[in-house]
C-alpha positions as CSV (number, residue, x, y, z in Angstrom):
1,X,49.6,215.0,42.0
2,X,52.6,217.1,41.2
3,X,53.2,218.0,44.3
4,X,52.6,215.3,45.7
5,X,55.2,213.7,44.2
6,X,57.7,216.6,44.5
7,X,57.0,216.2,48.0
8,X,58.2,212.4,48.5
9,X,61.1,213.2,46.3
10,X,62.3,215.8,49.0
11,X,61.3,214.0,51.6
12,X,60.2,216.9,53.6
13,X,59.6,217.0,57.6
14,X,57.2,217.8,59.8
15,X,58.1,221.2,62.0
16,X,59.7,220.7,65.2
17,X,56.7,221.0,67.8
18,X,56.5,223.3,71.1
19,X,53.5,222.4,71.9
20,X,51.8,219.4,73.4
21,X,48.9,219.0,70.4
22,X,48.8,216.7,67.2
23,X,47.2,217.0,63.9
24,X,45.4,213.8,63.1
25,X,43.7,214.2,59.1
26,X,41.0,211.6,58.4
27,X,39.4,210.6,55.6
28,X,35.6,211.3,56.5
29,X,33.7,213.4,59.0
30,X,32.3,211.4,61.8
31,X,28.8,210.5,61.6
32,X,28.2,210.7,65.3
33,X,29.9,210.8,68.4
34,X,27.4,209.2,70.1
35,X,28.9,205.7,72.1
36,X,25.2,203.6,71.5
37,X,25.0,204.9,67.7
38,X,28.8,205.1,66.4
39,X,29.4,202.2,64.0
40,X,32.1,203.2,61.5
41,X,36.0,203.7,62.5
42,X,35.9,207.1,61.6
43,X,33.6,207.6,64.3
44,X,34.8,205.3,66.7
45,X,38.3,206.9,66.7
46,X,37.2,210.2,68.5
47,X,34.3,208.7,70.7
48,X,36.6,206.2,72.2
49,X,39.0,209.4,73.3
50,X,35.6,211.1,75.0
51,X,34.1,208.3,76.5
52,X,36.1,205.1,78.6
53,X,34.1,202.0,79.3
54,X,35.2,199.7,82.2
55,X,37.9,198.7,80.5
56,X,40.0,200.6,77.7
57,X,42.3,199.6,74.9
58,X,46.3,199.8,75.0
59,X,48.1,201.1,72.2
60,X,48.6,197.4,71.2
61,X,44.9,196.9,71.2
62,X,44.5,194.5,74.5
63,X,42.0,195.1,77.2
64,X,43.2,197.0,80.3
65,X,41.5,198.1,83.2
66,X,39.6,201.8,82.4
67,X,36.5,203.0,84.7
68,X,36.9,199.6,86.3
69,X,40.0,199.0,88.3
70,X,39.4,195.4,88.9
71,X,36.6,192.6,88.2
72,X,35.9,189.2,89.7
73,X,34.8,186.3,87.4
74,X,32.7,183.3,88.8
75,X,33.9,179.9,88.4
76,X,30.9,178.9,85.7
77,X,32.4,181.7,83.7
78,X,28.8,183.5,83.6
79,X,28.8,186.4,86.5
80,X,31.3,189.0,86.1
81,X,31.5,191.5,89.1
82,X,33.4,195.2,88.2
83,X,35.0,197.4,90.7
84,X,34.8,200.9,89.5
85,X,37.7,203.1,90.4
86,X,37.5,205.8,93.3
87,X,38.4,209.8,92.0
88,X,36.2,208.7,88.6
89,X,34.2,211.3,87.4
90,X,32.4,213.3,84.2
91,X,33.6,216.6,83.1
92,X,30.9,218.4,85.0
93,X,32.1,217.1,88.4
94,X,29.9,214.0,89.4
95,X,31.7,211.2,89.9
96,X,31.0,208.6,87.9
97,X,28.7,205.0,89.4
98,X,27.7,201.7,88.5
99,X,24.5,202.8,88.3
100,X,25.7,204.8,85.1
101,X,26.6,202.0,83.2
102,X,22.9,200.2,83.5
103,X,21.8,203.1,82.5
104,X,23.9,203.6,79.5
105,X,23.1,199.8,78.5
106,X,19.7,200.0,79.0
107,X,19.6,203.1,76.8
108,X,21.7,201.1,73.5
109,X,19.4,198.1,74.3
110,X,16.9,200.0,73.6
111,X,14.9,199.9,70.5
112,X,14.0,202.9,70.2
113,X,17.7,204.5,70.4
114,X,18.3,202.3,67.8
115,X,22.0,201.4,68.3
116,X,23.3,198.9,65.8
117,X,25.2,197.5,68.0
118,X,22.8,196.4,70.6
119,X,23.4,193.2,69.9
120,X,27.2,193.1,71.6
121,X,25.1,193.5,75.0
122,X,23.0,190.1,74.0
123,X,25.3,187.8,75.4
124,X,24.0,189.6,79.0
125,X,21.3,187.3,80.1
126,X,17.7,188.9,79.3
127,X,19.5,191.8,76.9
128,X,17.9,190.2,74.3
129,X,14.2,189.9,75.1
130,X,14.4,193.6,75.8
131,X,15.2,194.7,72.5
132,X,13.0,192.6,71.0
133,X,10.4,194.0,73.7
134,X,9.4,190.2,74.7
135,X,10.5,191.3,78.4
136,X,9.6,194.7,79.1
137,X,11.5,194.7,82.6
138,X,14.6,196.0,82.6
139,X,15.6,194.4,85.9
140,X,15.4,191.1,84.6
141,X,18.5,192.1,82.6
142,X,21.4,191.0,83.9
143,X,23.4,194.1,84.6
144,X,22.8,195.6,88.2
145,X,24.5,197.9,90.4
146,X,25.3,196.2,93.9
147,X,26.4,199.4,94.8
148,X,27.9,203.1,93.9
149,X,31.1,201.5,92.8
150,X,29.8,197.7,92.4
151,X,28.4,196.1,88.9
152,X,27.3,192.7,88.3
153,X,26.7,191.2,85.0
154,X,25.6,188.1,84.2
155,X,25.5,186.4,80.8
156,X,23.8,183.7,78.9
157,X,26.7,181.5,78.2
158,X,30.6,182.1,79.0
159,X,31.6,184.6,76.6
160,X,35.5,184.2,76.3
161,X,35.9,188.0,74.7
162,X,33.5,189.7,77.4
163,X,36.8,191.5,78.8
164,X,37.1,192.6,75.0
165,X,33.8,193.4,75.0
166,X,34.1,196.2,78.1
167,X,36.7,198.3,76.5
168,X,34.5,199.1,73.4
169,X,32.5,202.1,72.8
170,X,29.2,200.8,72.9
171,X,29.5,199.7,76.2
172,X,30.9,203.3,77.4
173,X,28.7,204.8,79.9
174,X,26.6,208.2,79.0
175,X,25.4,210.8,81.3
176,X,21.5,210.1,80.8
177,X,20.6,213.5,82.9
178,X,22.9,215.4,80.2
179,X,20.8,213.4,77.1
180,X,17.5,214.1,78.8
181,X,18.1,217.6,79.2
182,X,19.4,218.2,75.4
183,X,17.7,215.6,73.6
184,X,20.1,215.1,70.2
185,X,21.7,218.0,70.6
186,X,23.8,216.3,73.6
187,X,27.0,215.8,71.5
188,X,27.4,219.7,71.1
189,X,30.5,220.6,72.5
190,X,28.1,223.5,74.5
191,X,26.4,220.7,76.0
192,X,28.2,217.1,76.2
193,X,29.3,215.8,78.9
194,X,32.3,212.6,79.1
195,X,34.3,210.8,81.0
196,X,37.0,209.6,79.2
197,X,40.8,211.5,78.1
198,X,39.7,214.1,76.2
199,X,37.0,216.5,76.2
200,X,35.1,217.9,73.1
201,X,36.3,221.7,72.6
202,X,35.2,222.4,69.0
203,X,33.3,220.8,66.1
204,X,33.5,222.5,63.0
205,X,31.5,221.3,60.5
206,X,33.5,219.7,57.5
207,X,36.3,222.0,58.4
208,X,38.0,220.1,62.0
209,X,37.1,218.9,65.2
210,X,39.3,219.9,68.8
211,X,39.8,217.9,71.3
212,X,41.4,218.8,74.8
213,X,42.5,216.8,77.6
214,X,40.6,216.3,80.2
215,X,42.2,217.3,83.6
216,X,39.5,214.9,85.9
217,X,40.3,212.0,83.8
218,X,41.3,209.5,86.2
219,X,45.0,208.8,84.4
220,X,45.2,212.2,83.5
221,X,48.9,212.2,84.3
222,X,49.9,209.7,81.5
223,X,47.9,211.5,78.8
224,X,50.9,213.8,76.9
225,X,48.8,215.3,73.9
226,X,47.1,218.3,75.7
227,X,45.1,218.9,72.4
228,X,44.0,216.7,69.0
229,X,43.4,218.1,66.0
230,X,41.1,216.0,63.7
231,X,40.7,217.4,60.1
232,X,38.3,215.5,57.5
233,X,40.4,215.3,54.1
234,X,38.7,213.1,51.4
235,X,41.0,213.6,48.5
236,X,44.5,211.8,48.9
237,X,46.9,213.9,47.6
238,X,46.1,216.7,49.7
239,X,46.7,214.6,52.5
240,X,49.6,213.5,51.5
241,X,50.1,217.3,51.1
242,X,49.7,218.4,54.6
243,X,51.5,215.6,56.2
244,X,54.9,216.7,54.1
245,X,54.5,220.4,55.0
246,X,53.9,220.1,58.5
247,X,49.8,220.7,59.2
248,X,49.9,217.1,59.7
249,X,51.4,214.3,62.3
250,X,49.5,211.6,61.6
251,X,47.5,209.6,59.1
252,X,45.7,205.8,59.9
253,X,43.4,205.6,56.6
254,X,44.5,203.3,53.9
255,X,42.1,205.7,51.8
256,X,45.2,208.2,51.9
257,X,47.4,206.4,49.5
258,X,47.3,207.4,46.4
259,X,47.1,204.8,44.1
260,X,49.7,205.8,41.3
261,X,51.8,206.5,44.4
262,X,51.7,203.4,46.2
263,X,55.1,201.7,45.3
264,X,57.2,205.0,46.6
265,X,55.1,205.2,49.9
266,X,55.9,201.7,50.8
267,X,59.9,202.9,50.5
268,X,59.3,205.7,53.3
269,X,60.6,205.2,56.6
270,X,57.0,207.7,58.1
271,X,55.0,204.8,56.3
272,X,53.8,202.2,58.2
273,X,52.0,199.0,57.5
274,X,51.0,195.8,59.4
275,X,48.1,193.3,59.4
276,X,44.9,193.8,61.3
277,X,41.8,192.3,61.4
278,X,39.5,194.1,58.6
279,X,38.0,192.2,55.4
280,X,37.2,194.5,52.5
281,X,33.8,193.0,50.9
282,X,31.0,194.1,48.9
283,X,27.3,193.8,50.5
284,X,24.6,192.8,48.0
285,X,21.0,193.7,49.1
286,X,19.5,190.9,48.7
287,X,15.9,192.1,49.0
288,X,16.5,193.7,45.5
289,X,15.4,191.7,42.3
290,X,17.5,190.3,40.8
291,X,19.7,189.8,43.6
292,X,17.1,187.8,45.3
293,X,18.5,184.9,43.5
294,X,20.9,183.4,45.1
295,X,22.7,182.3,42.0
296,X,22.7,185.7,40.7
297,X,24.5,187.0,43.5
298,X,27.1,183.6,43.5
299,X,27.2,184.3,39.7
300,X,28.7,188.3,40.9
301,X,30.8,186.3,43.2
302,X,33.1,183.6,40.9
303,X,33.1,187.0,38.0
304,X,35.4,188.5,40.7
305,X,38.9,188.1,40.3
306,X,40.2,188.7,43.9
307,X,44.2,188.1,43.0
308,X,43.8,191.3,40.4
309,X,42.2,193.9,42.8
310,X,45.2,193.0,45.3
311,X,47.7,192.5,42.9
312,X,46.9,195.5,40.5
313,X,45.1,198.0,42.8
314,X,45.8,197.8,46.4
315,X,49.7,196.6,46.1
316,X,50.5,196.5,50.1
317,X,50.6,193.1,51.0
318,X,47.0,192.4,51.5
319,X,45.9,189.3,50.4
320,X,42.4,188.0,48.6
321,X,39.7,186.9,51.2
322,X,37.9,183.1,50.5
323,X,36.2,184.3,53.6
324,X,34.6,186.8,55.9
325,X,37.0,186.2,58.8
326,X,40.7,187.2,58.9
327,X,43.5,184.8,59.4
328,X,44.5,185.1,62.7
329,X,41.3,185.3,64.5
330,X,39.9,183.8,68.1
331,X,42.2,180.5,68.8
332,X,43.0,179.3,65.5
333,X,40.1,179.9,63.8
334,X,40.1,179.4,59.4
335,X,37.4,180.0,57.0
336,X,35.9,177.8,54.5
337,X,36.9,178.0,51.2
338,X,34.7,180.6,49.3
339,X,33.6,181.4,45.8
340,X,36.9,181.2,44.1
341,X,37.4,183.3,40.7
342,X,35.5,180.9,37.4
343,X,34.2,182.8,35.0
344,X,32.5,179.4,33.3
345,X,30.5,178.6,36.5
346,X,29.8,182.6,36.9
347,X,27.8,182.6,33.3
348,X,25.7,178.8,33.7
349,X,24.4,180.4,37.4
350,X,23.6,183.9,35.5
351,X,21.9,181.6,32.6
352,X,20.2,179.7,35.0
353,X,19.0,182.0,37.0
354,X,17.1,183.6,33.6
355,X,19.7,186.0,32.5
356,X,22.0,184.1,29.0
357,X,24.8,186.1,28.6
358,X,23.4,189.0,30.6
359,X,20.4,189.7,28.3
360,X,17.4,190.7,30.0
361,X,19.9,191.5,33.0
362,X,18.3,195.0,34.5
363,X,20.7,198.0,35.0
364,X,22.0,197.8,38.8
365,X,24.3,199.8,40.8
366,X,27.1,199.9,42.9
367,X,27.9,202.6,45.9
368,X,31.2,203.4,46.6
369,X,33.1,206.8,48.5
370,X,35.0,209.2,47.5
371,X,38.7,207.9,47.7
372,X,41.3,207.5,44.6
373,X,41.6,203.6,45.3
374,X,37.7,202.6,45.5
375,X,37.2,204.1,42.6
376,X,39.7,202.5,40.7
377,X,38.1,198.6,42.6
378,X,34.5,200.2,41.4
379,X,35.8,200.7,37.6
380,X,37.6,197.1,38.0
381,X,34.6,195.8,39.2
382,X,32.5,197.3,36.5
383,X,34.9,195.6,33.8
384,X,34.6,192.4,35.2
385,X,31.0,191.9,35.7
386,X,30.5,193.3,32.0
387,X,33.2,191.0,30.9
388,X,32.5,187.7,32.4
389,X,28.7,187.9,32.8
390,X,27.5,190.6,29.7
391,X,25.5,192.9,32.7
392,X,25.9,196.8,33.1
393,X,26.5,197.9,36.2
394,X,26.4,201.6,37.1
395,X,29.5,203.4,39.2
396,X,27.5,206.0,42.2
397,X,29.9,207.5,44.4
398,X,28.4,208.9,47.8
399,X,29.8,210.9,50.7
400,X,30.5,208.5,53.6
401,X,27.8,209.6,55.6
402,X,25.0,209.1,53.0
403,X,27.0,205.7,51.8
404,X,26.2,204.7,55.2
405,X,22.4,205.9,55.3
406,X,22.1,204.1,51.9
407,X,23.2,201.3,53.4
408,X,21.2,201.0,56.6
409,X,18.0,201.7,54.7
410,X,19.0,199.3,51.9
411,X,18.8,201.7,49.1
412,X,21.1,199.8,47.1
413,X,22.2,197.1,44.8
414,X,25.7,196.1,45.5
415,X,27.8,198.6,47.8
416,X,31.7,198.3,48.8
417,X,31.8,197.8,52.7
418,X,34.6,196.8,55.3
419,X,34.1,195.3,58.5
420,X,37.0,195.8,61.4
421,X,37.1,193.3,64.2
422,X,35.5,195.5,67.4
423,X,37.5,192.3,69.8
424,X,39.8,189.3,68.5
425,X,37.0,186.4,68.1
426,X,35.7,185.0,65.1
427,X,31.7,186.2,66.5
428,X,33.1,190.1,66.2
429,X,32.5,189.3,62.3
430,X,30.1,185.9,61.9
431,X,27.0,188.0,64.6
432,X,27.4,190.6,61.9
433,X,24.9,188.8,59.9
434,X,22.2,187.3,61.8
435,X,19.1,188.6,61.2
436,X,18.5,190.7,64.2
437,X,21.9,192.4,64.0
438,X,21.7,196.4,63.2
439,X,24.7,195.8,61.0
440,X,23.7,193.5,59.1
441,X,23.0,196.1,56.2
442,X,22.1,193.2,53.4
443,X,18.7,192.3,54.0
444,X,19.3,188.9,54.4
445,X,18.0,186.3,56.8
446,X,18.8,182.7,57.2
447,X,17.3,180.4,59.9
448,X,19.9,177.4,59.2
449,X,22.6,180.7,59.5
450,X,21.3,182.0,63.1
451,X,20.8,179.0,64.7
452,X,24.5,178.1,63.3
453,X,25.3,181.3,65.2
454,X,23.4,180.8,68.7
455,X,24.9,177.3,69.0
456,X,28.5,178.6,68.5
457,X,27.5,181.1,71.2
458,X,26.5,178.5,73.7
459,X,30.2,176.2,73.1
460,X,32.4,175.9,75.5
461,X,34.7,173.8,73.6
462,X,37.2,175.8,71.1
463,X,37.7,173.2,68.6
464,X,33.7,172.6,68.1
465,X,32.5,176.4,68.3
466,X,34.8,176.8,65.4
467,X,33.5,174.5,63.3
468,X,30.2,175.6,63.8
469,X,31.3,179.0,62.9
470,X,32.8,177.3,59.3
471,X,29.3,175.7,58.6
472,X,27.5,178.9,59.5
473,X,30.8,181.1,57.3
474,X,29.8,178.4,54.0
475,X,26.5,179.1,54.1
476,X,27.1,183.4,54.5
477,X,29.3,183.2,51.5
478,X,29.1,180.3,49.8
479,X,25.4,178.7,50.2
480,X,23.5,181.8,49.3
481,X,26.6,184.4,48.5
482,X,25.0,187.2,50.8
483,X,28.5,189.6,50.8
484,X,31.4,188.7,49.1
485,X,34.6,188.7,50.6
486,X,37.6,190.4,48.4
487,X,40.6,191.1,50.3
488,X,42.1,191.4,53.6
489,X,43.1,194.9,55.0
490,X,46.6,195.4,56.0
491,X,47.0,198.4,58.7
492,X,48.4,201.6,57.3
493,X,49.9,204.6,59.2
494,X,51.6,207.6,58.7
495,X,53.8,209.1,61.1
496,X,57.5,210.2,61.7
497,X,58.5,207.0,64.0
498,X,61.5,209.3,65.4
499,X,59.0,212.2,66.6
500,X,55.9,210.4,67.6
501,X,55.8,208.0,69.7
502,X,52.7,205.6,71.3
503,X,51.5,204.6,68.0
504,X,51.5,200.8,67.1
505,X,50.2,198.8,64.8
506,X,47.7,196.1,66.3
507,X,45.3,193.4,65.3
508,X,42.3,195.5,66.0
509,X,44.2,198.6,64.3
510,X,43.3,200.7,67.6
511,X,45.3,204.0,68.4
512,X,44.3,205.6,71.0
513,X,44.7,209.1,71.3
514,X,45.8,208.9,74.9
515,X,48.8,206.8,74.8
516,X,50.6,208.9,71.8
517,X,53.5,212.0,72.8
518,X,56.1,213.7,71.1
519,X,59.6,212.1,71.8
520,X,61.9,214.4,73.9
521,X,64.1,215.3,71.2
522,X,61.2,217.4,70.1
């Protein structure tokens, strides 16, 4: 921490650079680089660099043409026909086809791959019935290839983000031959194969992944950084560490502020912030007596005080969250009004619910990971709960990967969680929660919720799909409290503005690696 803070007092730069390579320090390892199975950020940020859907991202986070050069949209809104570039190809030579990318869906829609995700490819017409395995014809999805360049999709309903929808990584295509040949061991950099700017050159484990650019890329020419440098860092300061001395260019985690350090960051010209659309919230497994009561979980809810975890711990501007979805989202979409802080209410729901001042109240837990400011919301949230309703609730810190394994197999109580919008619509956050949904991660199910959910995604009218979206948003967190919403994120990076250019803060707090370069000055 000393040196940490000796650092920001000198102020120190990072080396002048000769080479065309930046040193990106995250705060995890990646789970998996695998397009249909990569579901946190920390994953995303490197798959997204190996693999390009039809469409990719700019650096401020709108669609742009990728694989596809252009695409054709019928006049009922419902048939969308891609044109996939000529000169496209994987890294081992074969150029890449329509027929790749029904391939690659069919693969994520898949139950047996088990994506998460698989249910972004629902709104294709039939995608649904096949992972459910109700239609086991895969040609009655619609996604076809009219020819080696030529892919039709059809959807359900008009889907006003499907354009969105094609830039992210889910939707990337694979090379099945390469998957069939190495089973899981695809993603080794011996053996995978991509398509998109950058090819894998090294993984070492818990030490720091390489990646190169790739020369067939099709806009190989306008990608600057010949090599990234991604180095897993959980603890803050030494972060903060490398960045001052040199062995790091950039930082995007909001996990690499220290806390007692936060004021004199937000004074440095290399510190960045801006508002994105992420909600920090706690998930509540809600198969898990006694959180199968929904007062017991509305009780947890009102015993937060949301204004004192912004005001006290996170201190960049974020603000508390009355609801799942950011300001800012779709067309003018708000939330409802959530559970609101009242410790009076908080205690009648406990005592109705069995529990009098928290006697009798079992011994639950909550998960957080290893970073200097969620433990510091965990011990806030611990003196709260014990304060306002009389209950014990045990701190468990976890590595990010086996937070997220906890999660997904619901081997929990109450666990800190974020959600980033993957496209700028208020479904990107409210789909999270229908029953089917692989991200889901609560155990909850609601009939009134998902039929809320499937009529918003059959609306054509703006105005009335979002207030179906507030009914279904009151019942998520009000109704039966299944997550409770805490705070909005703000965007944080850290880079030397007057070096590195390409970076840029954006509402879906994308950077890829492909549009960054060093200014000429360096």
């Amino acid at each position: 921490m000393l040196l940490a803070i000796f650092l920001l007092c000198l102020g120190a730069c990072a080396p002048k650079r000769e080479r065309a390579d930046l040193v990106f320090i995250q705060s995890a390892e990646p789970e998996t680089l695998d397009p249909a199975l990569t579901t946190d950020q920390v994953s995303m940020r490197i798959s997204t660099s190996l693999f390009e859907g039809l469409c990719r991202v700019t650096q401020a986070g709108k669609p742009e043409p990728g694989m596809a050069e252009r695409w054709e949209i019928s006049e009922d809104r419902k048939t969308y026909t891609f044109h996939l570039r000529s000169g496209t190809f994987w890294t081992d030579g074969r150029a890449v086809v329509a027929q790749d990318f029904v391939d690659s869906w069919k693969r994520a829609l898949d139950p047996e791959t088990g994506a998460d995700y698989a249910s972004l490819l629902h709104v294709i017409r039939g995608a649904r019935a096949f992972t459910e395995g109700t239609e086991k014809d895969f040609a009655k999805v619609g996604v076809k290839a009219l020819d080696e360049k030529t892919l039709q999709v059809e959807l359900e309903n008009p889907t006003p983000y499907f354009v969105d929808l094609s830039s992210f990584v889910t939707l990337a295509p694979v090379q099945m031959t390469t998957i069939q040949k190495h089973g899981t061991s695809w993603i080794k950099p011996a053996n995978i194969v991509t398509n998109g700017a950058y090819v894998l050159e090294e993984w070492l484990l818990d030490d720091h992944i390489r990646l190169r650019k790739n020369p067939q890329y099709w806009d190989a020419a306008n990608v600057k950084m010949e090599t990234i440098t991604i180095k897993p860092v959980q603890d803050a300061n030494t972060a903060l560490s490398y960045f001052h001395t040199g062995q790091c260019d950039l930082m995007m985690d909001k996990g690499m502020v220290p806390p007692t350090l936060t004021q004199t960051l937000k004074e440095k010209p290399w510190f960045h912030t801006g508002p994105f659309l992420g909600t920090w919230f706690i998930r509540i497994n809600v198969t898990r007596p006694p959180f199968n009561d929904a007062r017991v979980r509305q009780a947890f809810a009102l015993a937060v005080d949301k204004k004192r975890i912004v005001e006290k711990i996170t201190q960049l501007g974020e603000t508390p969250a009355w609801g799942i979805t950011p300001p800012g989202t779709g067309q003018d979409y708000q939330s409802p009004p959530g559970l609101d802080h009242n410790i009076e209410e908080a205690r009648r729901l406990l005592a109705e619910a069995g529990f009098p001042g928290g006697k009798g109240f079992p011994r639950v837990e909550y998960l957080y990971i290893p970073l200097p400011i969620e433990r510091n919301i965990a011990i806030e949230f611990q003196a709260m709960w014990q304060e306002a309703l009389g209950v014990t609730v045990n701190l468990i810190k976890q590595e990010q990967k086996v937070w997220l394994k906890s999660m997904r197999e619901l081997d929990y109580h109450l666990c800190r969680s974020s959600w980033v919008g993957d496209y700028n619509d208020p479904s990107t956050f409210m789909d999270l929660f229908t029953t089917d949904n692989g991200n889901n991660r609560t155990g909850w199910s609601n009939q009134e919720y998902d039929d809320f959910i499937k009529a918003a995604a059959s609306e054509p009218d703006v105005q009335k799909r979002n207030l179906v979206f507030q009914k279904a948003e009151r019942v998520l967190i009000h109704d039966q409290a299944a997550v409770i919403p805490v705070y909005y994120y703000v965007g944080v990076q850290f880079y030397h503005a007057e070096k590195l250019q390409g970076v840029q803060g954006n509402l879906i707090d994308d950077h890829p690696f492909r549009c960054m370069s060093w200014k000429e000055s360096e």
